[in-house]
N, C-alpha and C positions, 0 to 999 in steps of 0.2 A: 770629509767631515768639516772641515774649513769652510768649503762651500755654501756647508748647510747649516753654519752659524753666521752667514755675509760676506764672506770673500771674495771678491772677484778670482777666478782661478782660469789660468792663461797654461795653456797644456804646450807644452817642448814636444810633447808629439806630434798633437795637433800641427801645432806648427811648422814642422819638420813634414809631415806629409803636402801642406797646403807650398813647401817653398820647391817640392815636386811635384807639384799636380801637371795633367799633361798641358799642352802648351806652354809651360813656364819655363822662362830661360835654367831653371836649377833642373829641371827635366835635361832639358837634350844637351846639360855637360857634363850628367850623371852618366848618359849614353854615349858623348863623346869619349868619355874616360873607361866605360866600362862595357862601350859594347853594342851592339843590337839584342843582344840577349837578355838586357837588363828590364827591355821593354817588353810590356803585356801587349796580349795582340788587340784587345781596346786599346791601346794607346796610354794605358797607365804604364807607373814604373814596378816591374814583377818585384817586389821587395823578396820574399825569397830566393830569387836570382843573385841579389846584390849582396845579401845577408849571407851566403855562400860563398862570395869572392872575400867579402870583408871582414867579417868574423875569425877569417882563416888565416888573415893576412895583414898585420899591424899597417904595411905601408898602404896599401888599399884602403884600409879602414879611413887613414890619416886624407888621403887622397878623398874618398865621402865627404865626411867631416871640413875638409878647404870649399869645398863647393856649399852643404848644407846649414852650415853654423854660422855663416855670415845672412843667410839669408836669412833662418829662422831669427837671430839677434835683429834683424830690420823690422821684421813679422812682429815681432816682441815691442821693438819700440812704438809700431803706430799703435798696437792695443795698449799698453800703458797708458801711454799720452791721453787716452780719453780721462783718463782718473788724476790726471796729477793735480789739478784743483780744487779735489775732491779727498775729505776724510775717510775715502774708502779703502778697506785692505786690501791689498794684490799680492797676489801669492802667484809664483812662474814655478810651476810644476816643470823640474828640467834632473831629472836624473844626470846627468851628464855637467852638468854648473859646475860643478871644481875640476873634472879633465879640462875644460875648455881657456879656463884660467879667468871666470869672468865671477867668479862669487866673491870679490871685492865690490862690484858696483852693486850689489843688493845691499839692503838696509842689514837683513839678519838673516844667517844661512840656516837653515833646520834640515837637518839630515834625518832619515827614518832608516834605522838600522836591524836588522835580521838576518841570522844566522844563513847561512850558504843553504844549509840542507832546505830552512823555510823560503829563502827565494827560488832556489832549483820546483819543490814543489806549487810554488806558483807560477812559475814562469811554465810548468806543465800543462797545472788547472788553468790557468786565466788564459793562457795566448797558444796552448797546443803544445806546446815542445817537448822533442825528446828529452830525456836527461842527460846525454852527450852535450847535444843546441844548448841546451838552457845552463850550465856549465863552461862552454865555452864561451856564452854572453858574458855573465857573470866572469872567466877571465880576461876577457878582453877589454873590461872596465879597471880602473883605479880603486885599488883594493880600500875597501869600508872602510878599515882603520885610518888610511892617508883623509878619507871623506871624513869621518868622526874626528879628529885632530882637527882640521881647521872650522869645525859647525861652531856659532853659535848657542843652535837647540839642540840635542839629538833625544828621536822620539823612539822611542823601542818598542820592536814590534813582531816580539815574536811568538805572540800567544795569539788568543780572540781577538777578533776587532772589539768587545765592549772592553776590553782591558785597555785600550788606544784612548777609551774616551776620557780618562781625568788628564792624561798627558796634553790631548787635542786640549780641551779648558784650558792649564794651565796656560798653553801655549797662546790661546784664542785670548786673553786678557789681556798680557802681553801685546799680542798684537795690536790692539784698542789702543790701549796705555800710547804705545808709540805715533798712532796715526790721527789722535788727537792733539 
């Protein structure tokens, strides 16, 4: 929705897949740390392979995250940089921004907050998962309330999407207000 009122919006996923694309040095020390199993037989990395080791296993996870969060934060910096001269908003879509300890250096943290049962049934609908998988994702994150405690915004989201849309506005103004 930010997007589609002029955001620039820089995806933590995105970016997290591009800091393992094959060939890339975050490639082959996901693979040094995790395996030959973690690799697809095209040469990509099986993320279900690795989401099986790490999901399960905090120090694993921890071990992912040393290798991919410096990369992705590099990722991040050369796409900002094009904007910093610029009145333009940028928004780092990064689910993961306060486990990593770095939602100090953003201007304003906005958190989008939803009940377990409404994330468990997206994390079904949108990306496949069982409700076991999408349950254990949802544990192995830093629980909403620690993330709602230090936000700036927090946007609620636990109904329609057009119920999101006066929050998105108030939000979207705000964001103007500041980047001019």
């Amino acid at each position: 929705m930010l997007a589609e009122r002029g955001a620039v919006v820089i995806d933590a996923d995105d970016l997290a897949r591009r800091a393992v694309e094959p060939g890339s040095p975050g490639l082959e020390r996901v693979v040094d740390a995790f395996g030959p199993g973690v690799r697809a037989s095209d040469g990509s990395l099986d993320r279900e392979a690795v989401a099986a080791k790490v999901f399960a296993d905090p120090d694993a996870r921890r071990t992912l995250e040393s290798i991919t969060h410096p990369e992705v934060f590099r990722l991040y910096r050369d796409e900002v940089d094009r904007y910093r001269e610029t009145d333009r908003v940028v928004v780092f879509d990064a689910p993961l921004i306060v486990e990593t300890g770095a939602a100090d250096g953003f201007d304003l943290l906005v958190v989008v907050s939803a009940s377990e049962d409404a994330q468990v049934k997206r994390l079904m609908a949108d990306r496949g998962m069982s409700e076991l998988a999408a349950r254990d994702r949802i544990a192995s994150q830093l629980p909403l309330e620690d993330k709602v405690r230090v936000a700036d915004v927090v946007i609620r989201n636990d109904g329609a999407v057009d119920e999101l849309v006066p929050q998105v506005d108030e939000l979207w103004a705000q964001l103007q207000r500041r980047a001019s």
